[in-house]
C-alpha positions as CSV (number, residue, x, y, z in Angstrom):
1,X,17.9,15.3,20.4
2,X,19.5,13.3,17.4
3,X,17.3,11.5,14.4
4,X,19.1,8.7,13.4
5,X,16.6,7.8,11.1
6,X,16.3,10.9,9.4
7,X,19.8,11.1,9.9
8,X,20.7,7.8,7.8
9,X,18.5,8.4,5.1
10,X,19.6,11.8,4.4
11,X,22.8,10.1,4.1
12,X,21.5,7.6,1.3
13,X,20.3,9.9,-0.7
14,X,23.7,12.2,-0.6
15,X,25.8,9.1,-1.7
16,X,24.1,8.9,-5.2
17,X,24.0,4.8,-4.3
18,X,22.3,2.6,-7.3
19,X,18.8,1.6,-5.9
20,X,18.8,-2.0,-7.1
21,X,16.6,-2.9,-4.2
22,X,12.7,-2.1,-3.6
23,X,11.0,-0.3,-4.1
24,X,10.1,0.1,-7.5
25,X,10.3,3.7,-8.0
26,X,14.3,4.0,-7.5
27,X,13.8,7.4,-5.8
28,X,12.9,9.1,-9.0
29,X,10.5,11.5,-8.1
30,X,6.5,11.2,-9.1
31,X,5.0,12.7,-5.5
32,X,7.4,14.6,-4.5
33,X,8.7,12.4,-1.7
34,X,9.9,9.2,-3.3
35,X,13.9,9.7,-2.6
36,X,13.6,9.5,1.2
37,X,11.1,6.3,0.7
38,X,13.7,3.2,1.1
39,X,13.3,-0.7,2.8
40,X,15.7,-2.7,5.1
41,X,19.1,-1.8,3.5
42,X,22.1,-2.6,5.2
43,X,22.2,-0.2,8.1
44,X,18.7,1.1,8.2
45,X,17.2,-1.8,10.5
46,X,14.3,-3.1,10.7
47,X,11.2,-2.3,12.7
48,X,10.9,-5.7,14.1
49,X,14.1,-6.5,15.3
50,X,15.1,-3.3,16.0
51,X,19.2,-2.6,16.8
52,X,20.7,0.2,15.1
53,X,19.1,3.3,14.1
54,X,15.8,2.3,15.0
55,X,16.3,1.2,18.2
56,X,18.2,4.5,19.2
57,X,15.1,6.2,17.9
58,X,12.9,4.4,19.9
59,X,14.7,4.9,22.9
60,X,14.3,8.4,22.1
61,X,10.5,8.2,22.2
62,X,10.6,6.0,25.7
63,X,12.5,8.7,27.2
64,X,10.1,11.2,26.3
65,X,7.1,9.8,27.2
66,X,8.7,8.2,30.5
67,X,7.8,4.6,30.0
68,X,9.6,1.2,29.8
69,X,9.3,0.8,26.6
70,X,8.0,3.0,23.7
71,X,7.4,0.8,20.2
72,X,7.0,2.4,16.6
73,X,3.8,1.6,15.0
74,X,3.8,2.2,10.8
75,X,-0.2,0.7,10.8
76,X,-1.6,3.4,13.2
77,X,-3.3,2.8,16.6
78,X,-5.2,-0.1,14.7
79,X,-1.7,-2.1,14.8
80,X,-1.3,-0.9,18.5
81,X,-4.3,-1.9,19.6
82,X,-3.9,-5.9,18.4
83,X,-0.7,-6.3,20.0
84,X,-1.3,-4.7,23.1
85,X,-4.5,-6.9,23.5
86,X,-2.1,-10.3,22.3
87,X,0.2,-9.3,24.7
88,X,-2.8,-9.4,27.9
89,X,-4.3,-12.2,26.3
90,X,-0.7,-13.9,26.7
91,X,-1.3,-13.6,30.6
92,X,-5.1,-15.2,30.8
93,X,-6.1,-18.1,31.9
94,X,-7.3,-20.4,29.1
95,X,-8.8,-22.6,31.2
96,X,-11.9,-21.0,30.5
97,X,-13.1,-18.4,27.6
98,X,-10.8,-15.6,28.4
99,X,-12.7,-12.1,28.1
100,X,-11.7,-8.7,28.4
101,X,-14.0,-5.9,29.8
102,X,-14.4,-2.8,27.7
103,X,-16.5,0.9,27.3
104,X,-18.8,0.0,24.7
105,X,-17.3,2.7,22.6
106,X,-14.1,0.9,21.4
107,X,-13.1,1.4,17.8
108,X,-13.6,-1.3,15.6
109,X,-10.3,-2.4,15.6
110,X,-11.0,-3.6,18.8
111,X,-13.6,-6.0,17.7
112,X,-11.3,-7.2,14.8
113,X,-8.9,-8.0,17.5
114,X,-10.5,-9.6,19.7
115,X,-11.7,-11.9,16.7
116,X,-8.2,-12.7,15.8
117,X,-7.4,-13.5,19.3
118,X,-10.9,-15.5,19.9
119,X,-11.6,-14.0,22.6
120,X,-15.1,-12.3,24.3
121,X,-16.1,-8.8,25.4
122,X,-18.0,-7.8,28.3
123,X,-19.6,-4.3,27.9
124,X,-19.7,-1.1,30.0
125,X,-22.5,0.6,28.8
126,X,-22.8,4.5,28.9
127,X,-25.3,6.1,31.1
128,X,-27.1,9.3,29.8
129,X,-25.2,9.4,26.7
130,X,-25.3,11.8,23.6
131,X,-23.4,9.9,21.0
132,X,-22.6,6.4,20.2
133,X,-18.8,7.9,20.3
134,X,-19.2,8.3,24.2
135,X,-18.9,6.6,27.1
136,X,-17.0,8.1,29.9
137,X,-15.9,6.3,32.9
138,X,-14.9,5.7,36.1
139,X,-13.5,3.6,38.6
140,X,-16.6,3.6,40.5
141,X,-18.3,2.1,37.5
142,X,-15.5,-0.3,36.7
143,X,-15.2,-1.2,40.0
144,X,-19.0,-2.1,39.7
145,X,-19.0,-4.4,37.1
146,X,-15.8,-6.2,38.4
147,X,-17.8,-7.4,41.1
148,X,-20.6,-8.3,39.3
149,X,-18.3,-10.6,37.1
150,X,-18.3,-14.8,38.0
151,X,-14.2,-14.1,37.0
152,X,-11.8,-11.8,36.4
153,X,-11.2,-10.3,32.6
154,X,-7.4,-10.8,31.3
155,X,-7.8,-6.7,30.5
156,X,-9.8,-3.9,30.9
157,X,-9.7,-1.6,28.1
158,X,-10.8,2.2,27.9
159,X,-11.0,4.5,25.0
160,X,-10.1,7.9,26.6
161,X,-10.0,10.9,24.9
162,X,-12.7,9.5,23.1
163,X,-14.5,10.7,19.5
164,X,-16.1,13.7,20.9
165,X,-13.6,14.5,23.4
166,X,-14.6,13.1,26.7
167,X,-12.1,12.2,28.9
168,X,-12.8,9.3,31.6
169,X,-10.8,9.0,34.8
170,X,-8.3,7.4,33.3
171,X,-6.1,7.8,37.2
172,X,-9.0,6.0,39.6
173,X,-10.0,3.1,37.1
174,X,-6.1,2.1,37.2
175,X,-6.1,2.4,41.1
176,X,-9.3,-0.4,40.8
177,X,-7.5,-2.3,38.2
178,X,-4.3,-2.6,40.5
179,X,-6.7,-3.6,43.3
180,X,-8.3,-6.3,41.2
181,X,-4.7,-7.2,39.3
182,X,-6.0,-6.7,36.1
183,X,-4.0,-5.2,33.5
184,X,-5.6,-1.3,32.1
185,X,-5.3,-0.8,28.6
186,X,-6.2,2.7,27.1
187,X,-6.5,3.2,23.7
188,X,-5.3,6.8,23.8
189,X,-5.0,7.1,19.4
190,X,-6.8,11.0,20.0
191,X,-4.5,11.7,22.5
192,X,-0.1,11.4,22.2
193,X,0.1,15.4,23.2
194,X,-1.6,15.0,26.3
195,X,2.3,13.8,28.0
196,X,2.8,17.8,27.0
197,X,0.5,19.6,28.2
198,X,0.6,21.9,30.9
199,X,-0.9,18.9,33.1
200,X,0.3,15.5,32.0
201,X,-2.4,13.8,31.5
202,X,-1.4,10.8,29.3
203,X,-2.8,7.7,30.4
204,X,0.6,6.1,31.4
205,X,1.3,8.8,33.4
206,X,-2.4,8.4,35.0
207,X,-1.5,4.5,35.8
208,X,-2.4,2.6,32.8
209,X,-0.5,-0.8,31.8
210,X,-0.2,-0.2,27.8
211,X,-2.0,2.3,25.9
212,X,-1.9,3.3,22.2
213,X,-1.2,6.6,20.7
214,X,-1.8,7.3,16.9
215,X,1.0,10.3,16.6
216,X,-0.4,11.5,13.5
217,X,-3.7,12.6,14.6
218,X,-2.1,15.1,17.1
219,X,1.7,15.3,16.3
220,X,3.9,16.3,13.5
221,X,4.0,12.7,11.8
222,X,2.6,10.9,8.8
223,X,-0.5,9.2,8.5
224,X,-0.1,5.4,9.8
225,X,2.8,6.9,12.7
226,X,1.7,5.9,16.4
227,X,3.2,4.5,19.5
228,X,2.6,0.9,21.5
229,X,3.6,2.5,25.1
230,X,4.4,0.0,28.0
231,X,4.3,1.6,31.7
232,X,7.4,2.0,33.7
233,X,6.5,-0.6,36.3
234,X,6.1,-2.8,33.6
235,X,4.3,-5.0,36.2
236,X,2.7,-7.8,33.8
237,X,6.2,-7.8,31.6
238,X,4.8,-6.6,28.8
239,X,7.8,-5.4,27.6
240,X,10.0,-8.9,26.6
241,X,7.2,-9.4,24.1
242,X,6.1,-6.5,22.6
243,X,8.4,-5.6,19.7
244,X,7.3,-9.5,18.5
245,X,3.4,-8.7,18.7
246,X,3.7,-5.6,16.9
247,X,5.2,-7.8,14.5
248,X,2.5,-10.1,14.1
249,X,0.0,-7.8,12.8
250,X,2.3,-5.3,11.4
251,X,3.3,-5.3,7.6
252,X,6.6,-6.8,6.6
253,X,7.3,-3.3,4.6
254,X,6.8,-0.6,6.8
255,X,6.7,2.7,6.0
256,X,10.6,4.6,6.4
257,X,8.4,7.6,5.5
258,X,6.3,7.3,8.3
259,X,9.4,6.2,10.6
260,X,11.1,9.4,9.7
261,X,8.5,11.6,10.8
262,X,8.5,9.6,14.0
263,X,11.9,10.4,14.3
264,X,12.0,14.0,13.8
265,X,9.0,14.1,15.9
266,X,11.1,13.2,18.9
267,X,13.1,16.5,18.2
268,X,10.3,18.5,18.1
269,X,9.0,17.0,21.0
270,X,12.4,17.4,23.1
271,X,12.6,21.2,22.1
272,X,9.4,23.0,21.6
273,X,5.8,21.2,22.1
274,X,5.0,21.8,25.4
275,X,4.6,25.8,24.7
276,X,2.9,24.8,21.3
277,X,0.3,23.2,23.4
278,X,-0.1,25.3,25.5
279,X,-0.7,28.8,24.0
280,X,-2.9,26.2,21.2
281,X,-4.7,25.2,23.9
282,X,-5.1,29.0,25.3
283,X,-6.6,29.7,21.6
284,X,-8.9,26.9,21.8
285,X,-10.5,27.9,24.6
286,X,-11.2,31.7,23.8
287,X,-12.5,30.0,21.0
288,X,-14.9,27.1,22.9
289,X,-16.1,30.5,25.0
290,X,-17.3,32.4,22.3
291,X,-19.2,29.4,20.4
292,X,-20.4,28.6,23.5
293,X,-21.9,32.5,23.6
294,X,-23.7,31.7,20.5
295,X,-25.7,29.1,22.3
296,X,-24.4,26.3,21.6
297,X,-23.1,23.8,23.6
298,X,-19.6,22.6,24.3
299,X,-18.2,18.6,24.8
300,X,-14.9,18.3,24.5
301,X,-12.9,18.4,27.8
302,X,-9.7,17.5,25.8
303,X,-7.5,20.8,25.4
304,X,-6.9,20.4,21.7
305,X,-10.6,19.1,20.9
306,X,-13.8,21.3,20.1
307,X,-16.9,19.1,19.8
308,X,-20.4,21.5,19.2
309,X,-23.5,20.5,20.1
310,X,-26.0,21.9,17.8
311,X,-28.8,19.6,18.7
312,X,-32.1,21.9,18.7
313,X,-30.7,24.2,16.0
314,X,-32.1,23.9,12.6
315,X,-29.1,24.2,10.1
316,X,-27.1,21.7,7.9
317,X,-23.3,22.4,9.8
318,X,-21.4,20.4,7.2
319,X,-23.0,22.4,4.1
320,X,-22.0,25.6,6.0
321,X,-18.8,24.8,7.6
322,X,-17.3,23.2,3.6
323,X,-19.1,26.7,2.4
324,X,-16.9,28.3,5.1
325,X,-13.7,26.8,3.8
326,X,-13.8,24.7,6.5
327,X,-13.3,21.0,6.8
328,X,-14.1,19.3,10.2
329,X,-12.7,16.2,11.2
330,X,-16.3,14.6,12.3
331,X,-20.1,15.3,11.3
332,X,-23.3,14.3,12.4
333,X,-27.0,15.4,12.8
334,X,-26.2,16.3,16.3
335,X,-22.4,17.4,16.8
336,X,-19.4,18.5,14.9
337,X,-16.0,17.6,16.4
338,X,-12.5,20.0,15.2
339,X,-9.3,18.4,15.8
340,X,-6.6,21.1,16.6
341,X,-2.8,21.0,16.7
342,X,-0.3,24.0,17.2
343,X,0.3,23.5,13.6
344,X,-2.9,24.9,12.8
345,X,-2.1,28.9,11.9
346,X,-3.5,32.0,13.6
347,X,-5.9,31.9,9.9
348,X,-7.4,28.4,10.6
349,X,-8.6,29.7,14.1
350,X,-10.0,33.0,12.8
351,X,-11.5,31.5,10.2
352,X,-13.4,28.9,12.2
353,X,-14.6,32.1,14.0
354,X,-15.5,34.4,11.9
355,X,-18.1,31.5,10.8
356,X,-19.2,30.9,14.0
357,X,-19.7,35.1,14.6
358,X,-21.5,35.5,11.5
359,X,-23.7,32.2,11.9
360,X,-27.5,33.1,12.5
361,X,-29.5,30.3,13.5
362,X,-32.8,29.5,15.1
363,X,-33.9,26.7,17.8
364,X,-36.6,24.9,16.1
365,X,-36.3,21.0,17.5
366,X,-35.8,19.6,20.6
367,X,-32.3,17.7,21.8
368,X,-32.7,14.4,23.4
369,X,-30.0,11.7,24.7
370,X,-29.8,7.9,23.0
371,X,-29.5,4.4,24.4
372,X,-27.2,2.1,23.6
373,X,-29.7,-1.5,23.3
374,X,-28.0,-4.0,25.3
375,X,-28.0,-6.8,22.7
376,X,-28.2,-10.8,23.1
377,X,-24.7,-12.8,22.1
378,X,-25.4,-15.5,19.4
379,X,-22.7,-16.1,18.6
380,X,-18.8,-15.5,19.5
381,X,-16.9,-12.4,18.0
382,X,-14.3,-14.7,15.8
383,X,-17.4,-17.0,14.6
384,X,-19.4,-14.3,13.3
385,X,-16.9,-12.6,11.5
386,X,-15.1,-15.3,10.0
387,X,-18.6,-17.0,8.5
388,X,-20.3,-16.2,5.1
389,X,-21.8,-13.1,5.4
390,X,-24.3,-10.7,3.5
391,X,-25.4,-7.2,2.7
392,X,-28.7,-6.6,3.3
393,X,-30.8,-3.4,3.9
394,X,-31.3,-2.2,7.6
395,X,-34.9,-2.1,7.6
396,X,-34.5,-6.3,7.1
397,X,-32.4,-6.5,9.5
398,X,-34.8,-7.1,12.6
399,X,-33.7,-10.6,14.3
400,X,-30.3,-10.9,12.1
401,X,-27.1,-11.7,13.7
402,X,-24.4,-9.0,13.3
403,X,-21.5,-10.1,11.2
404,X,-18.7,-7.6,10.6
405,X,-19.3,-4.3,12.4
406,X,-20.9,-1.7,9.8
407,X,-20.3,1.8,10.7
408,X,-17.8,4.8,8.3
409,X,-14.6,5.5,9.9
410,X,-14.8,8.0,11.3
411,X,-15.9,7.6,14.3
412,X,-15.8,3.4,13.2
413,X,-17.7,3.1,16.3
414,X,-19.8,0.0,16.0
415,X,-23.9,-0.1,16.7
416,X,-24.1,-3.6,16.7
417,X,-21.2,-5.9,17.5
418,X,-20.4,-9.2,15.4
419,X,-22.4,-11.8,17.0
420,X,-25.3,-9.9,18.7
421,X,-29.1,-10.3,17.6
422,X,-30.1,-6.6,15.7
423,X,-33.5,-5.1,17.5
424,X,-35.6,-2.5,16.7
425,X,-33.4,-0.5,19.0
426,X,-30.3,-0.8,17.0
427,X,-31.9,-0.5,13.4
428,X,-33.6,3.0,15.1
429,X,-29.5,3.9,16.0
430,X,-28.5,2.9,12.3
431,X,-31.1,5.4,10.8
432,X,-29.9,8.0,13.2
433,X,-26.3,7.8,11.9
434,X,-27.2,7.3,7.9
435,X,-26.2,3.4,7.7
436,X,-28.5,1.5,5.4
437,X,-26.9,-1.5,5.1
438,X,-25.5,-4.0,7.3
439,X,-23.7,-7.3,6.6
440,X,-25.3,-10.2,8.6
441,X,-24.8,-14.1,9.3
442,X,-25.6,-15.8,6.5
């Protein structure tokens, strides 16, 4: 497959051409990587009106992943995420306070979007849940609260894979959607290899509308790479407007760093992943069998994901893991989550295993799910962001509305959402996962 991105600037660089253009370092080397770094000269496009090499890259990218339109995002999922919501907000009626209907476990992205768009949220709650990162769903469940609804939501929206690795059924919520003509949308940032795997499980594939994929959490690519993916049917027409909403909350400069390794990526895609994956996947779960020996429990259904539960074992697993010379993608008191990728080496595996053989641990507390508090709306999402805020320490937050969602990225899964009255029940959940402060309604 060609890289006509790669391609072009490779081609820059060989023509020794005066840089008197941005940016500012001329291609004179301080990182390392500053000579393929260059803006919208003549002939390298641009990312938002895309019809030369960028273009032919993207097509590229919608032929592998077997949609009607695949769009480059240089912001991440984050970027994703706002125009794929614009572009179902486009469609609702705003006759009335249009609303979408969402897992309660949406990044908080999501929330930041919906503020920009003014527009509400109605929650699915998790039911027997472990983590604030999880809540995996059906169609049953979706189907559920659609009836229970006075009208219909302009989108329902799914995080699938999600922080620890669980995995809703992604294939019968789209076959309620369709029922109910709603639009699916799946943020799918954890998971752009699952088109590759020995089971295509990618949520387009599975019947979603849009989803977004951040690339470089599971491909080849640079931070800030990921996809805005539009389904084949393209039933709601997505497509006419999605290269424009992209460019409404993308940055003017983006990255030709990041869009090079998007490019190539679509080589590596064409010629080798889908055995990557798979033997990676293989390694991952010899390894998810022998942790599992050690007593601890497993989460993660996604193939490239381990998530350990250590939840009644008495030992600090970050301490032990850094002491390991490991580094884990996510920590907390009750699981650690590893992202692979076949680019991890044979010696990242063993070494993740030889600390897991040689751990020696004993069970000294007892493991218990958490409850997501069903909190009362004040006020709307946009209104309690965009209002004077201000820090104040958890334990005073009893009774305080929620201004800007407080929670570390990762997982940037929020505990109270802007707008909703903090309990007892929430300020409990912020001790749980070390957040002391909390910005409020001033």
């Amino acid at each position: 497959m060609d890289t006509p991105i790669f391609d072009f600037v490779q081609n820059y660089i060989k023509s020794n051409t005066a840089r008197l253009h941005m940016p500012g370092h001329k291609g004179v080397s301080f990182l390392g990587c500053e000579a393929f770094d260059i803006t919208e000269i003549q002939g390298a496009d641009e990312l938002y009106a895309p019809d030369g090499i960028i273009r032919k890259s993207e097509e590229n990218a919608t032929l592998l992943f077997s949609t009607a339109k695949t769009v480059y995002s240089a912001g991440g999922s984050s970027q994703s995420i706002n125009a794929m919501l614009y572009l179902a907000y486009l469609k609702a009626d705003k006759n009335t306070r249009p609303f979408v209907l969402a897992g309660r476990n949406a990044h908080k992205s999501f929330i930041y979007a919906l503020a920009k768009l003014d527009a509400d949220v109605e929650w699915i709650y998790p039911t027997n849940t472990d983590s604030i990162c999880s809540c995996i769903m059906n169609g049953e469940m979706v189907e559920k609260t659609l009836k229970s609804l006075p009208r219909k939501p302009f989108a329902v929206y799914i995080t699938s894979p999600d922080y620890l690795g669980g995995m809703s059924d992604i294939e019968s919520i789209a076959k309620v959607c369709k029922s109910y003509d709603v639009p699916l949308l799946v943020d799918n940032a954890h998971g752009s290899y699952l088109k590759f795997y020995k089971r295509d499980l990618h949520p387009i594939t599975l019947g979603a509308d849009m989803c977004c994929d951040s690339a470089h959490k599971t491909l080849p690519v640079l931070t800030g790479g990921g996809y805005l993916h539009i389904a084949k049917s393209d039933k709601y027409g997505f497509s006419k407007n999605a290269v424009n909403a992209m460019s409404i909350f993308g940055s003017t400069s983006p990255s030709y760093l990041i869009l090079q390794s998007l490019d190539l990526c679509n080589r590596y895609i064409d010629e080798k992943i889908r055995e990557d994956v798979e033997l990676c996947a293989d390694k991952i779960a010899e390894l998810k069998y022998l942790i599992n020996s050690k007593g601890f429990g497993i989460l993660s259904a996604e193939p490239l994901k381990l998530t350990v539960d250590f939840r009644g074992f008495d030992i600090d697993f970050k301490c032990y893991l850094r002491d390991c010379g490991i580094e884990f993608e996510y920590a907390d008191d009750d699981f650690v989550v590893f992202m692979f990728s076949p680019q991890n080496t044979d010696k990242d595996l063993e070494k993740l295993k030889k600390a897991f053989e040689n751990i020696n641990v004993s069970t000294k507390k007892d493991a218990s799910n958490i409850e997501i508090p069903k909190a009362e709306k004040v006020l709307t999402i946009r209104e309690s962001i965009f209002c004077e805020s201000e820090e104040i320490d958890i334990q005073n937050a009893l009774g305080r509305v929620c201004a800007s969602p407080t929670v570390s990225c990762p997982p940037a899964i929020p505990i109270a959402v802007s707008g909703e009255k903090i309990t007892n029940e929430h300020i409990e959940l912020f001790k749980k996962y070390n957040i002391d402060k909390i910005l409020v309604v001033r």
